[in-house]
NUKOL-621666 format. One record per residue (C-alpha): x, y, z; residue in three letters. Coordinates in steps of 0.02 Angstrom, whole numbers, padded with zeros to 5 digits, always signed. Each point is the difference from the previous one (the first is absolute). Example, Ala and Ser with C-alpha at 12.3 -4.5 7.8 and 13.67 -1.06 7.14 Angstrom:
2
+00615-00225+00390ALA;+00069+00172-00033SER;
END
This chain:
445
+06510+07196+07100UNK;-00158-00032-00103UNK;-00007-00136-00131UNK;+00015+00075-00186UNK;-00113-00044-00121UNK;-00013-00012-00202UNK;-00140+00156-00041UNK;-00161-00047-00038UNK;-00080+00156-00098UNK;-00182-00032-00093UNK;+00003+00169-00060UNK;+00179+00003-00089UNK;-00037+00010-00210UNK;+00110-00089-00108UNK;+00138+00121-00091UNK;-00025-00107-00144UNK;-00158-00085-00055UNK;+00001-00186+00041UNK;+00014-00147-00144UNK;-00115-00163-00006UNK;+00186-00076-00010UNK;+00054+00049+00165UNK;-00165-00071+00076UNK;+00059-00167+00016UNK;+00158-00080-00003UNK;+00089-00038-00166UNK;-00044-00177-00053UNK;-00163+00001+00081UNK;-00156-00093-00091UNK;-00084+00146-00018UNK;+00152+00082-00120UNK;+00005-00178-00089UNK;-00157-00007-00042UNK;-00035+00180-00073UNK;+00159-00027-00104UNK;-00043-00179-00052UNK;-00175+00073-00064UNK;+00065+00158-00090UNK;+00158-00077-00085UNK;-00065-00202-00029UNK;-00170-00022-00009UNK;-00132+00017-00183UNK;-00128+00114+00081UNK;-00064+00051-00180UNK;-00164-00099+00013UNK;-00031+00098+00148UNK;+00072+00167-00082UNK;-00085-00027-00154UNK;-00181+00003+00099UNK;+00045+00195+00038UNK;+00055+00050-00182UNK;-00176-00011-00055UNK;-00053+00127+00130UNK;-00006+00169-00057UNK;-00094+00094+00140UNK;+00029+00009+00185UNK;+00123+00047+00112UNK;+00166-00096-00024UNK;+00011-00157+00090UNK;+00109-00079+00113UNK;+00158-00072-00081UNK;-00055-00194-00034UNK;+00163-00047+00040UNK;-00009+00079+00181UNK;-00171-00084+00020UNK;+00056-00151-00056UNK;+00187-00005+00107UNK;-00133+00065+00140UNK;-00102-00133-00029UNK;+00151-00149+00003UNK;+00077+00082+00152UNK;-00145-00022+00095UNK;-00044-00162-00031UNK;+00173-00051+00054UNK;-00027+00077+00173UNK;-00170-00088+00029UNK;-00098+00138-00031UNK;-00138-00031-00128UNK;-00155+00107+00043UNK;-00002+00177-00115UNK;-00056+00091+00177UNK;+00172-00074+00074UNK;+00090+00036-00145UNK;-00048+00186+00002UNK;+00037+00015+00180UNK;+00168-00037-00019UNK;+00038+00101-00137UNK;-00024+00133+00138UNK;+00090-00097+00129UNK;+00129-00095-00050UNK;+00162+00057-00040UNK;+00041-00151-00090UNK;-00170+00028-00122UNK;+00038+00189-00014UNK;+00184-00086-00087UNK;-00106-00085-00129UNK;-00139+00138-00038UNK;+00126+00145-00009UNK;-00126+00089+00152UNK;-00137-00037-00105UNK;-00163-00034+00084UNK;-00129-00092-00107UNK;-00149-00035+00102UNK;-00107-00147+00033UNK;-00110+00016-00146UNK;+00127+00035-00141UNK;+00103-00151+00066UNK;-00153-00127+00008UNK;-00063+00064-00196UNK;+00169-00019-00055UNK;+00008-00181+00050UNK;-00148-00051-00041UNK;+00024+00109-00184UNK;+00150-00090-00038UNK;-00016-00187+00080UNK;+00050-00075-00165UNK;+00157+00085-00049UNK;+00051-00003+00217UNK;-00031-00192-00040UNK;+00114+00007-00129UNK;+00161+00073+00107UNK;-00005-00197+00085UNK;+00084-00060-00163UNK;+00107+00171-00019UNK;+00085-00017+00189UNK;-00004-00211-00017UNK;+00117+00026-00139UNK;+00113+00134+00080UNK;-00001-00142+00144UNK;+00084-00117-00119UNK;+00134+00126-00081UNK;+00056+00037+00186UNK;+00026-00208+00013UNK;-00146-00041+00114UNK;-00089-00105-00111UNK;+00076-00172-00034UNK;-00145-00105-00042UNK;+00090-00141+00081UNK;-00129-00029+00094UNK;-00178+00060+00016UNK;-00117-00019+00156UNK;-00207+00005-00034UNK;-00124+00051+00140UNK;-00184+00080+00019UNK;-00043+00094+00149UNK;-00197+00083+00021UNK;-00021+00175+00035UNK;-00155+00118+00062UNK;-00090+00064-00120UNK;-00071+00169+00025UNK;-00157-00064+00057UNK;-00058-00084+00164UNK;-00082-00202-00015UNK;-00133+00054+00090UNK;-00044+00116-00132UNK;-00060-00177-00100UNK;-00152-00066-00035UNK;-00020-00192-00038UNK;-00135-00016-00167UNK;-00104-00111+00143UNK;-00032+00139+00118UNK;-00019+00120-00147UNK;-00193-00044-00034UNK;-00050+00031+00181UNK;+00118+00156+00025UNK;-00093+00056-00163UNK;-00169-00013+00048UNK;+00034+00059+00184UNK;+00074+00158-00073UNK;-00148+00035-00136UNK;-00121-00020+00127UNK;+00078+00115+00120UNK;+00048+00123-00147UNK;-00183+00007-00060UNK;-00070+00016+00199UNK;+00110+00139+00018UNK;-00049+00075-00178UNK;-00203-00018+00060UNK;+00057+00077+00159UNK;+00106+00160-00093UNK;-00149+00025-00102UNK;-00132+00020+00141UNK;+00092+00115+00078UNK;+00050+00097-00147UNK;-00184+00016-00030UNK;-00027+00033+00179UNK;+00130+00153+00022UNK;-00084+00078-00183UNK;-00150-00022+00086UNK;+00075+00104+00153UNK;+00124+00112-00096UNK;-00064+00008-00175UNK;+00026-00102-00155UNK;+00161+00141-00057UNK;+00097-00062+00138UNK;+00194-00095-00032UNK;+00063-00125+00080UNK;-00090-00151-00085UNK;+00150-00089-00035UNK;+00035-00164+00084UNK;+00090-00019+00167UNK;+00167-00063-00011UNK;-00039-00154+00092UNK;-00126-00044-00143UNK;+00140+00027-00116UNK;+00103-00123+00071UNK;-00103-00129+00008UNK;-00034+00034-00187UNK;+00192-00031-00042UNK;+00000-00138+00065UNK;-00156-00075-00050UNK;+00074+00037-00167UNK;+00184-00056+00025UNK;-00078-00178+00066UNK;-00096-00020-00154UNK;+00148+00051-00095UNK;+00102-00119+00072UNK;-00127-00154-00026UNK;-00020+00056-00163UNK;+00195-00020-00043UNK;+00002-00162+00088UNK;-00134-00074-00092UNK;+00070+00062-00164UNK;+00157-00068+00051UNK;-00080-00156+00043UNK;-00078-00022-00188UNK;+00167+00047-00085UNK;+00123-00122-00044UNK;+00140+00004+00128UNK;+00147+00101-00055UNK;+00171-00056-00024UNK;+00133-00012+00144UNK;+00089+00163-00096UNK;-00132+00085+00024UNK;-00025+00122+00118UNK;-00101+00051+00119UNK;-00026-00189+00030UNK;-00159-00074+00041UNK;-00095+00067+00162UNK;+00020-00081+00175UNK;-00105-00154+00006UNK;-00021-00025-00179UNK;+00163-00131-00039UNK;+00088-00101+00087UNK;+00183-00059-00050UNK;-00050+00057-00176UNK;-00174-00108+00019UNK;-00146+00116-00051UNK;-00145+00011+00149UNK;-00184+00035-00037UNK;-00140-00020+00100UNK;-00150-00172-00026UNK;-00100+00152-00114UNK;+00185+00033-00119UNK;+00011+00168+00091UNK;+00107+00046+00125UNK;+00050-00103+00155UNK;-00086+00076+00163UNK;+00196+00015+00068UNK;+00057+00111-00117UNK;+00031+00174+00011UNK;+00038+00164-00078UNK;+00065+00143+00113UNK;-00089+00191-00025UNK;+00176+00082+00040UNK;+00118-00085-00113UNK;-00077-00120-00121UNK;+00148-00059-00075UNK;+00086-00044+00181UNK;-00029-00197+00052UNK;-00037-00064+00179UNK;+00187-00102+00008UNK;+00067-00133+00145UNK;+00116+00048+00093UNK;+00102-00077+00152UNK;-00096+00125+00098UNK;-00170-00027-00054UNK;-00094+00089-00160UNK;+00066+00150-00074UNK;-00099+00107-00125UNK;+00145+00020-00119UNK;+00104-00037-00160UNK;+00156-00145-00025UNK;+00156+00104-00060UNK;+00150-00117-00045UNK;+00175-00002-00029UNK;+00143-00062-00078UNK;+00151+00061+00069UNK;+00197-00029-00032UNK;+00096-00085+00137UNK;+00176+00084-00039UNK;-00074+00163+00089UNK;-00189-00010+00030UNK;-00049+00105-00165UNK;-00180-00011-00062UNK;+00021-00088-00186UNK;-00202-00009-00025UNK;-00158+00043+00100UNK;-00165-00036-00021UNK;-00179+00041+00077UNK;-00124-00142-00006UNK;-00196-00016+00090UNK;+00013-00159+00003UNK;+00058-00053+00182UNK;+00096-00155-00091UNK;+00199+00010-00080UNK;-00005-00125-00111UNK;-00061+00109-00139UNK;+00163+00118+00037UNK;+00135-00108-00060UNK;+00040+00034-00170UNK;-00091+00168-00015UNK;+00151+00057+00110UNK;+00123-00111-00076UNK;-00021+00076-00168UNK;-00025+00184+00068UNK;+00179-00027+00057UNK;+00056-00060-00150UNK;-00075+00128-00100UNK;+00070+00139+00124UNK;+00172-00071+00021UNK;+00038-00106-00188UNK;+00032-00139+00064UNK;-00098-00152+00129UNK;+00049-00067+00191UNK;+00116-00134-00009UNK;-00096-00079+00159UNK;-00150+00044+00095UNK;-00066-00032+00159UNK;-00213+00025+00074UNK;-00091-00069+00123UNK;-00148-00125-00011UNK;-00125+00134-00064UNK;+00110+00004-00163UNK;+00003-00175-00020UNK;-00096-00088-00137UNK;+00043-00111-00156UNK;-00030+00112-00130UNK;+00122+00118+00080UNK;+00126-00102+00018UNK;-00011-00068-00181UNK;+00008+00169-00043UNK;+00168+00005+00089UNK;+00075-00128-00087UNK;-00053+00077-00173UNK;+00096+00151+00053UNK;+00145-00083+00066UNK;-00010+00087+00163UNK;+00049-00140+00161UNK;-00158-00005+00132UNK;-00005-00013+00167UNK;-00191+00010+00032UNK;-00057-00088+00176UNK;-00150-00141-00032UNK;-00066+00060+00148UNK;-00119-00081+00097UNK;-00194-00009+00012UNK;-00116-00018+00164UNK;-00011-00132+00124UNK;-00119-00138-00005UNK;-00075-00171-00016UNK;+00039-00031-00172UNK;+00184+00101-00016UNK;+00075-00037+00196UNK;+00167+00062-00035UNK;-00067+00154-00071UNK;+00115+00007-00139UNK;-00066+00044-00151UNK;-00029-00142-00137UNK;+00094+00001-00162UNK;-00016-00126-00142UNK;+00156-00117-00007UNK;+00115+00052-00134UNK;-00075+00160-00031UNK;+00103+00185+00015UNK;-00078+00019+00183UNK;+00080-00170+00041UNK;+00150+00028-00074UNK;+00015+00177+00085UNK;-00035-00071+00188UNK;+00129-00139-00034UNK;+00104+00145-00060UNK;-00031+00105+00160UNK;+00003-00166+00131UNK;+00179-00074-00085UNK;+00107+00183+00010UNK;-00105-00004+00177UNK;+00094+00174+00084UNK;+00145+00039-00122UNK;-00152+00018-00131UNK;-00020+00167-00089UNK;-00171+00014+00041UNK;+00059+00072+00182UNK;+00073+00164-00099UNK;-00196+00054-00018UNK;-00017+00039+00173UNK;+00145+00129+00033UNK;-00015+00074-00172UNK;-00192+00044-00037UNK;-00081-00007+00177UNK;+00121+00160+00081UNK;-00046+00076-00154UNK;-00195+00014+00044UNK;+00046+00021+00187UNK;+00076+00164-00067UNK;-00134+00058-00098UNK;-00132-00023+00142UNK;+00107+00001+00166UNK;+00147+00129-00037UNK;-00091+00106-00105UNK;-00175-00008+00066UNK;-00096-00066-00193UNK;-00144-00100+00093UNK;-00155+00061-00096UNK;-00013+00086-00152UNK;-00065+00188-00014UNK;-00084-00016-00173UNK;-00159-00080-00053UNK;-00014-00110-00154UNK;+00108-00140-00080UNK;+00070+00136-00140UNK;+00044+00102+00128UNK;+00063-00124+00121UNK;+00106-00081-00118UNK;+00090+00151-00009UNK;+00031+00029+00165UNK;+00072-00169+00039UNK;+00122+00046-00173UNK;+00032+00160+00083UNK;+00052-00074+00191UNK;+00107-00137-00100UNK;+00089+00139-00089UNK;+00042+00099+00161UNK;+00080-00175+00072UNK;+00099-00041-00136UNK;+00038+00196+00014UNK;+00036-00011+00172UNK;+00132-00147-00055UNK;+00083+00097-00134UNK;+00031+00153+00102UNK;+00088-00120+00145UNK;+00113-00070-00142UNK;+00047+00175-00042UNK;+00013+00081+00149UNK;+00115-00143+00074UNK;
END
């Protein structure tokens, strides 16, 4: 007797037409998150942008795009290419766009037409976080982490090498020019002086761009270089090479130092130390609630250093949420005296680690020095007397999962857009889809 088996027909059509809720099961992210956008999100900013518009076809639904746009993020996928791929693949998409298929183009001018008000949803779903009870502001854990920028290191040029690389390229430029007008005169002389094709060859082009995006580039560092240095809140930060820890650098002329550097893809991005060497990149930081590892503030920085982070995302929280941390834990990058005085004026309990600083003949123990009596004294005394039962070990299991999730589970390791504007919003946007992520557990459980 032959073994029966369930029918397997292609070719069968449905009796009744299919509906995006039967696509996945109920309670599924992708159901949450469609619902969560249409029924508790302010999408006006973003819906007010279309009520201008008169002409044209009619769009796509903002509140699809942006549910689309949430959904994805959340499943670690983040280029618009991707993004559009699924919406023809994936079941689970199909849920969320209603069988909508916007392509690749219409979901990469949406984001980047409406990074402010997508920047904006990071306060909207941090604040459904707290209704739901995952915010506590018990305690609050602070951490940077450095992440690609859309641009490659070696696409740099230090302002020493500039001078050279400049004249090597003008030279060759204006060889090549001598040598495109002798033959231009050479095939009129052959083919007659009506003849096309006397524009320059493409490898003369090149050269030209980027003869003139070196001398660009000096030029900005050298007018960089004569301007007074701007303040830590102010972003983009200085250029590689010209500070260091907040010390202004200038070359023995007052221009530039020969180390410093400007990069031709992605101005804005910094070359940042890592544990793995040099990254061409940008410093986004966190704070983040330890009752249930919920994004309360984020910031992007170019400067490689934290210390500058503290209270920029201790009063971001506050602002968001109405009220500060009770205590608040960072690591030694945070750790300086005007930040913790500006802990005590807030009433907020630290637990910032001194840290320590490098090796050598005049600091064996490399432990970093602190005047006696001062808040960096009193805070390693702190630290040393609670020894392990000290609050200070909360930072570790509270912040640090939280970027292993952003760039491990969900795949964020470099960013897709190009300048700090833009990049800022993107790191507001990935924030919002963990904290989304978060939310959606909670309900779903």
């Amino acid at each position: 007797m032959s073994k029966t088996f369930r029918a397997w027909d292609v070719d069968q059509v449905w009796l009744l037409p299919p509906s995006v809720h039967d696509f996945v099961p109920a309670g599924h992210p992708a159901h949450l998150v469609r619902e969560l956008v249409r029924a508790e999100l302010d999408l006006s900013a973003i819906v007010a942008e279309y009520e201008r518009e008169e002409r044209g076809q009619p769009p796509y639904h903002p509140a699809m795009m942006v549910a689309l746009l949430l959904y994805a993020y959340t499943q670690g996928v983040y280029a618009s290419r991707r993004i559009a791929k699924a919406c023809e693949e994936r079941l689970d998409v199909m849920a969320v766009t209603g069988m909508q298929r916007p392509d690749f183009r219409t979901i990469s001018e949406f984001r980047r037409r409406h990074l402010e008000a997508l920047t904006a949803l990071f306060t909207q779903v941090l604040r459904l976080c707290r209704q739901a009870g995952l915010v506590k502001l018990g305690h609050v854990a602070l951490d940077g982490t450095k992440v690609q920028a859309n641009a490659s290191k070696h696409k740099a040029m230090s302002y020493g090498r500039m001078p050279r690389a400049e004249r090597g390229l003008a030279a060759e430029v204006a060889g090549w020019l001598a040598r495109a007008e002798w033959e231009d005169a050479a095939d009129d002389a052959e083919h007659g002086p009506d003849r096309h094709g006397d524009e320059l060859p493409d490898w003369v082009k090149d050269k030209q761009a980027r003869l003139e995006r070196v001398r660009a580039a000096k030029a900005a560092l050298e007018a960089e270089a004569q301007a007074d240095p701007p303040p830590e809140d102010v972003e983009p930060g200085p250029s590689s090479g010209m500070s260091d820890r907040g010390r202004p650098q200038r070359g023995p002329d007052g221009g530039p130092p020969a180390g410093a550097q400007r990069n031709f893809t992605d101005p804005d991005s910094r070359v940042m130390k890592t544990r793995d060497g040099f990254v061409q990149g940008y410093n986004g930081q966190l704070a983040v609630d330890a009752t249930h590892q919920i994004i309360v503030a984020q910031r992007l920085t170019t400067n490689g250093s934290d210390q500058a982070g503290l209270v920029p995302l201790l009063d971001a929280a506050t602002a968001a949420l109405g009220r500060k941390p009770r205590e608040v834990s960072a690591d030694a990058g945070f750790c300086r005296e005007d930040n913790l005085a500006a802990l005590e004026a807030r009433g907020i309990r630290g637990y910032l680690a001194p840290g320590r600083a490098a090796h050598g003949a005049s600091n064996p123990n490399g432990r970093r020095r602190t005047k006696p009596g001062s808040l960096m004294a009193r805070m390693a005394a702190k630290l040393k007397r609670a020894g392990r039962r000290s609050r200070y070990r909360l930072r570790k299991q509270t912040v640090e999962p939280v970027l292993g999730q952003i760039k491990q589970a969900r795949g964020f390791r470099q960013f897709l857009l190009r300048g700090f504007a833009k990049v800022k919003a993107e790191w507001a946007l990935v924030c919002t889809a963990h904290n989304l992520t978060k939310l959606l557990a909670a309900r779903a459980a």
